[in-house]
DOLOLO-138821 format. One line per 10 residues: number of its first residue (from 1); their letters; for each residue x, y, z of C-alpha. Coordinates in nm, 3 decimals, padded with zeros to 5 digits, always signed. Example, Ala and Ser with C-alpha at 12.3 -4.5 7.8 and 13.67 -1.06 7.14 Angstrom:
<romars>
1	as	+01.230/-00.450/+00.780; +01.367/-00.106/+00.714
</romars>
This chain:
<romars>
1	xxxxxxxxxx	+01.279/-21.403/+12.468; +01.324/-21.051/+12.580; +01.678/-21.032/+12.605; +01.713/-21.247/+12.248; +01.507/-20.912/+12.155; +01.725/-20.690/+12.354; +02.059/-20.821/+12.183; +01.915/-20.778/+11.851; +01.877/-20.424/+11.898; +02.270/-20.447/+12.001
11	xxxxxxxxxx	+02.344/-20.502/+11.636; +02.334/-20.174/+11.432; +02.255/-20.335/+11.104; +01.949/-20.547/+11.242; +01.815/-20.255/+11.489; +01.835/-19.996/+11.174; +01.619/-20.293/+11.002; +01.392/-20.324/+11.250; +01.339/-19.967/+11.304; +01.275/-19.870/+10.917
21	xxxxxxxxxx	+01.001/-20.174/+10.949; +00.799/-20.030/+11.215; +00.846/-19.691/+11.058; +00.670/-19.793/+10.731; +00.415/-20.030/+10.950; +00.352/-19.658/+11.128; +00.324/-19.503/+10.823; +00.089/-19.721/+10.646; -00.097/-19.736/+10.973; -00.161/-19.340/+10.956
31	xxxxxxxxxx	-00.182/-19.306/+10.605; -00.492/-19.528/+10.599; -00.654/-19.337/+10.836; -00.671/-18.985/+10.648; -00.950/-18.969/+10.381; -00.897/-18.941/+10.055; -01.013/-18.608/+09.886; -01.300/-18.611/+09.616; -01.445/-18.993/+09.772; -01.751/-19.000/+09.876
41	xxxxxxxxxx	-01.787/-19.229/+10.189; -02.182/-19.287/+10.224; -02.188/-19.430/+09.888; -01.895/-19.654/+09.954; -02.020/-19.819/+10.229; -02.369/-19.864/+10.003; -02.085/-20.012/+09.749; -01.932/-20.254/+10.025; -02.284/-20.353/+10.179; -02.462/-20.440/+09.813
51	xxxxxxx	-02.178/-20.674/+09.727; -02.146/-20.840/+10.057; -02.524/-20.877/+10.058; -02.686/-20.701/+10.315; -02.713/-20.391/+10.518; -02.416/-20.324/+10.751; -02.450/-20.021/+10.992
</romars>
């Protein structure tokens, strides 16, 4: 399995592909992460835990 991995990275086109893929996985990954200005977080949880049901935290 590794070196079907390895030889796909041999091929330009596909190793480009595969590189712009984890790029925007990275991307999303850190974007996710920073807050959002103007959001207040306390009363989003409150929002997520009344409409699950119960308290979380």
């Amino acid at each position: 399995m590794l070196s079907a991995f390895i030889s796909s990275l041999r091929t330009v086109d596909l190793r480009r592909k595969i590189l712009f893929t984890l790029g925007i996985v990275i991307l999303y990954r850190v974007g996710a992460s920073i807050p959002s200005p103007g959001v207040n977080y306390p009363n989003v949880q409150q929002c997520i835990a009344e409409v699950s049901g119960g308290e979380s935290g």
